[in-house]
N, C-alpha and C positions, 0 to 999 in steps of 0.2 A: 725325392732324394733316392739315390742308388745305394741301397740299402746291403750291409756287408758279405762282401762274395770272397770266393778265395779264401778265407784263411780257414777252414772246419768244414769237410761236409756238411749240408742242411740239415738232411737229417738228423748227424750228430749234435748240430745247434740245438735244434727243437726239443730235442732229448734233455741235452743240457740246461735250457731255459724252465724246462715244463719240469724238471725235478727239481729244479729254485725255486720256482712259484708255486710248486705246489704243496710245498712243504711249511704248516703252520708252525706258530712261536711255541706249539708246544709237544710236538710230537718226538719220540724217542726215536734211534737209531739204532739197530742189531750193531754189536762189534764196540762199543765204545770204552775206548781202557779206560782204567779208573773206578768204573762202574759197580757196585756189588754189595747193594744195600740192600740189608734184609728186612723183611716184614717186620714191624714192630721195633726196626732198630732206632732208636732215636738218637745215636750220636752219626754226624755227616760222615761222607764218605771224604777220601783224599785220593788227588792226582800228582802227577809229580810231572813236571814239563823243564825243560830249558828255556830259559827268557833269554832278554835277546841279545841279554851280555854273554850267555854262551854259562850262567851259571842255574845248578839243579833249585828248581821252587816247588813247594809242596803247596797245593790247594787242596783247600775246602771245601767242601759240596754237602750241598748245592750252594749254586748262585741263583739268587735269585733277585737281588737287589745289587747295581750297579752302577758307578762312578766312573764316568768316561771324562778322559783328558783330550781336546783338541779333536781334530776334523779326523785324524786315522784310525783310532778306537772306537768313537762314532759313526762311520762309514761302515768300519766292517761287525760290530753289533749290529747293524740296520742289514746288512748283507745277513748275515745267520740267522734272520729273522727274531732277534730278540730286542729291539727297541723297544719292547713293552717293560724290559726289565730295568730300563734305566731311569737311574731315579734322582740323580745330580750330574753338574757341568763343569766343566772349568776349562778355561781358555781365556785368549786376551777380550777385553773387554765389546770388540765385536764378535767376536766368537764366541755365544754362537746368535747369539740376542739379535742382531742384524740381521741374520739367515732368517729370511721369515720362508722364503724357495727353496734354498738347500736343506733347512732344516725345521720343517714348518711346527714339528710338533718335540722334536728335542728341544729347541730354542726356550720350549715352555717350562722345562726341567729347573729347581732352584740351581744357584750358583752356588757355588764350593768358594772361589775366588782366582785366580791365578795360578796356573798350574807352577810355577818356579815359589808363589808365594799363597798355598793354603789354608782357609780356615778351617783349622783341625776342630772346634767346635761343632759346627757347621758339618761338615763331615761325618762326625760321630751320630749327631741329629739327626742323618739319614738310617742312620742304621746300614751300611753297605755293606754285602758279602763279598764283593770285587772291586779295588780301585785299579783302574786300565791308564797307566801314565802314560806323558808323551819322551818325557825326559828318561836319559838311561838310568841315569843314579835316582835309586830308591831307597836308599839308606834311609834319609831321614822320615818318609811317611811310614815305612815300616817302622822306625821305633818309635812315631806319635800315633799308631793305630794298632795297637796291639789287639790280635785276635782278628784282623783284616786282611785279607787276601790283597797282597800290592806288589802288580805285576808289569813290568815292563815287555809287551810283546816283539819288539824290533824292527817296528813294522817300518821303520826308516831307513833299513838295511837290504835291499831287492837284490843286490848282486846281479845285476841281469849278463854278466859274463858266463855265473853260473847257477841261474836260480835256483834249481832242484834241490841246491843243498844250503840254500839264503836262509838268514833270521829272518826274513822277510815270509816266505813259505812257509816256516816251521811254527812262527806266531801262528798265522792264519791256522795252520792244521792244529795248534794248539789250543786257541781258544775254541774253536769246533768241539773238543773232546770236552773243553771244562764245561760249555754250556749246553751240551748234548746235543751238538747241530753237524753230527760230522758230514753226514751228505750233502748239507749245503757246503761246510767247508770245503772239502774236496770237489763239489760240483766247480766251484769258483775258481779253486788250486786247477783244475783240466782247463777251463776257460783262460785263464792267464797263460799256463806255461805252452799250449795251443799257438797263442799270439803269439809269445816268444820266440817258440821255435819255425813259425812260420818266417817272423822278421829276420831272424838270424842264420838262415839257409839264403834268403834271396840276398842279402848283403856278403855271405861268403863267397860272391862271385865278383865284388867289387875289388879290384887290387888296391890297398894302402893306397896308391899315390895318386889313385882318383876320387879320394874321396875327400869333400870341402872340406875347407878348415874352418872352423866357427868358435867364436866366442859367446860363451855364457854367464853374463851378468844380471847385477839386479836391479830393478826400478821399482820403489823410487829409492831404495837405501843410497843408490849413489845420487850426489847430486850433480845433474847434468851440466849444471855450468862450471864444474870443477875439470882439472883434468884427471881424477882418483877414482879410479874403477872397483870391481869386484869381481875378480875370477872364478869359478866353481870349480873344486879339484876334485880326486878320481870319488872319494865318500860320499857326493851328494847324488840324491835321486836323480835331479836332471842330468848330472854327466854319465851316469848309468844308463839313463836314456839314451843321450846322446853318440853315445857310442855303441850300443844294439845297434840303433836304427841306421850306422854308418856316417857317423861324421867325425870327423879329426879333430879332436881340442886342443886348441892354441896354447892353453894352459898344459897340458903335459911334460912342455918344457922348462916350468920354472922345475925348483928344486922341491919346494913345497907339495907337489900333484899326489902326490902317495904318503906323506906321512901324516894324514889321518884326521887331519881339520876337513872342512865343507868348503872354504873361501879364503881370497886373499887379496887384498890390496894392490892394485897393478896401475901404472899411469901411463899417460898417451901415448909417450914418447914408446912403449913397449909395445902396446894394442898396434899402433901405424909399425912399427918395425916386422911383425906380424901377417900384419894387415888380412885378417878375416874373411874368408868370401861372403861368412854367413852371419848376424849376430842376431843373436836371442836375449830381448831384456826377460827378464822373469819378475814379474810384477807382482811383489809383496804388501802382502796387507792392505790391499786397496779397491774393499766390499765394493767401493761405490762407481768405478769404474770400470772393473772388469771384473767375472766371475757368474756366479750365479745371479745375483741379487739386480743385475742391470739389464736392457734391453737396447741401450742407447749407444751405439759407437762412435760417436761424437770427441767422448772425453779421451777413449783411446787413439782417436785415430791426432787427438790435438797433439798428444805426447810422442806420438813417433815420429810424427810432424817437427814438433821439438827437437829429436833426436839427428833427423834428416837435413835438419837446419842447420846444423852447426858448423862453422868454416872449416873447422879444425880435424873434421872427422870426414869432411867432402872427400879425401883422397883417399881413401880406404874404398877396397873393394866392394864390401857390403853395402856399403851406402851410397855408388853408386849407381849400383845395381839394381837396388833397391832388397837388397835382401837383409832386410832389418826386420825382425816380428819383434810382437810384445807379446810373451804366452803371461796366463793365467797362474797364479800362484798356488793355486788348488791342485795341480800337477805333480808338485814337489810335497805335500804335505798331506793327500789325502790317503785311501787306504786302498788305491789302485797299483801303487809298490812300480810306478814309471811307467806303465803300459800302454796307459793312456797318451802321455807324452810321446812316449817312445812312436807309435801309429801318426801321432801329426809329425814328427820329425821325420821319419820316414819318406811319408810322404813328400815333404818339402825336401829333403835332399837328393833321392832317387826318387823322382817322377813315374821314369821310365818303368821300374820293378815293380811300381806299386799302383798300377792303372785302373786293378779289379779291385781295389782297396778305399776304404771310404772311412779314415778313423773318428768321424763325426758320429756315425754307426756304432763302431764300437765303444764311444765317449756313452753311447745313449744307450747299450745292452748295461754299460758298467751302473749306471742311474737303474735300469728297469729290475736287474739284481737286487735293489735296495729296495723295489716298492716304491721307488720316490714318481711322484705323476709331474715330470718336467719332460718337456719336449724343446730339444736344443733344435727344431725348427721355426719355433715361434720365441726362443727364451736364451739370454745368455750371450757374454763376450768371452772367448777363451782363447781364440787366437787372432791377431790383427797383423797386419793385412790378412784375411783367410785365405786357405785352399779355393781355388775357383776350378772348377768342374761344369762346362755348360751352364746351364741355370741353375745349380745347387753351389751353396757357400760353406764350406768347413770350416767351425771355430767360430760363425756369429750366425744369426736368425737368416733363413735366405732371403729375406721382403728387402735385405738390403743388398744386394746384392750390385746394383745401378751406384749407387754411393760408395761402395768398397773398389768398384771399377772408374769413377772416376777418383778418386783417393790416388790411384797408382798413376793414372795419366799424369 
């Protein structure tokens, strides 16, 4: 595989990697506010951070025992090197239990239950110094865990118009200082806004009215034999993406695109008046066909197959073009804050820009950050039809690479 060029000097990579890796779950950091506990004092120290509703939260310190909600507080705890601190789960009932790949040794953590629906029992039985939600409102676990640090980081918020000043960044630099991991935090924070700022120089060269128009819905929440869509408006991760990496969203022009939901209900007769060059299903909640946990492209490639099939969708652009992907749902929800996404989108829309670029690479730095020993050459569906590069496959194992090529034929 051609392994990632262009976006960061080498040497500044190596730099970057070799201060992630080398730094254990338990070493201190010079500079860390908050910090200022004295010899023999036996009451914790306190930090004060903005969560990611943009309201002041006062933490406890130490943490040392932790309650992670969902795959973005899990990701980036495993990023800071403190996965040893975590000590409960919660999320939907495959998450995280399924992940035996993505999550081989969180997965073993007791449950909590449902992050919308907690067993505060259960909860307290842990004894947790930190619970890391996925949802914004924290009202109510704050008032059933008193004396619990319960912290919404934002990490759903990436901004990538303007990340440097995103809830998305300021989580990440946030929990760095509460768990005393700032140089991994900030190693990670240069790693990201690096890509960013690479993506977003080569795309200011693209004018508006060259660049595709695509559609962003979900699979399977829609059902394909209806004609009832789902559009992603400006709030969600992937249209953050999708608009870094240069592409025009069709959705922009309902009325709905900025007033602050994620999605919206949209029907054929809208999508064809449109008519997409590009469309992206984003495939939720479905461990067993694509993500970490599969190796098999069979199931995905039945479902686009599905998609391609449909009479009613033949005269739209994308489909017959064949510019239909199914991405990975882990894109939108992990605690990569769209970068990950943003690098395959890229790729797929401006070819041309992005030649020294191989976002498969950097799918696989963001994994090597965590410690996790997965190799997306041998493991994983995340994007279907993938990037095709000579012999190398972006987005699935490349031994399939003969099967993904005759797919398109």
């Amino acid at each position: 595989m051609a392994y990632f060029n262009g976006i960061i000097k080498t040497g500044v990579l190596f730099i970057i990697l070799a201060g992630l890796l080398s730094c254990s779950g338990e070493d201190n950091f010079p500079g860390t506010a908050g910090r200022g506990r004295k010899s023999g004092d036996a009451n914790p120290d306190t930090i004060q951070v903005i969560d990611g509703n943009g309201e002041l939260r006062e933490i406890k310190k130490p943490v040392n025992r932790i309650i992670v909600e969902y795959i973005d507080n899990a990701e980036l705890v495993r990023i800071l090197g403190r996965e040893d601190r975590i000590v409960g789960i919660a999320g939907y009932d495959y998450i995280f239990k399924e992940c035996t790949m993505q999550f081989p040794e969180i997965r073993k953590k007791p449950t909590v239950g449902l992050f919308w629906k907690f067993d505060y029992e259960a909860v307290l039985g842990l004894t947790p110094d930190l619970v890391l939600t996925f949802g914004a409102d924290t009202s109510e676990k704050r008032d059933k865990l008193p004396g619990v640090n319960v912290l919404f980081l934002g990490l759903y918020y990436p901004d990538l118009s303007n990340p440097h000043a995103s809830a998305f960044i300021r989580g990440v630099r946030s929990l760095g200082k509460i768990l005393d991991a700032d140089e991994r935090s900030e190693n990670f924070i240069g790693w990201y806004l690096n890509i960013v700022d690479m993506i977003k120089t080569r795309i200011a060269q693209i004018p508006e009215n060259e660049k595709p128009s695509v559609l962003i819905t979900s699979y399977p929440h829609t059902d394909l034999d209806t004609i009832s869509f789902s559009a992603y408006m400006k709030k969600d991760t992937l249209s953050q993406a999708l608009n870094l990496a240069g592409g025009r969203q069709i959705s922009e022009s309902l009325p709905e695109y900025s007033q602050g939901g994620v999605g919206v209900k949209v029907d054929l007769e809208w999508i064809m008046k449109e008519d997409p060059e590009i469309i992206i299903m984003h495939a939720v909640d479905i461990v067993d066909i694509c993500g970490y946990e599969t190796d098999d492209p069979s199931s995905i490639a039945k479902a686009l197959g599905h998609i391609l099939s449909r009479p009613e969708l033949a005269g739209l652009k994308a489909v017959k073009n064949k510019h239909v992907y199914v991405f990975d749902g882990h894109f939108r929800n992990d605690a990569s804050g769209g970068i990950v996404a943003a690098a395959y989108m890229a790729k797929i829309f401006h070819p041309e820009l992005f030649t020294d670029i191989n976002p498969e690479a950097i799918h696989q730095q963001y994994l090597d950050m965590q410690g996790l020993k997965y190799d997306l050459n041998l493991h994983g569906m995340f994007l279907y039809p993938p990037i095709t590069d000579g012999n190398n496959l972006m987005g699935i194992p490349d031994r399939h690479i003969q099967r993904s090529g005759d797919d398109k034929d």
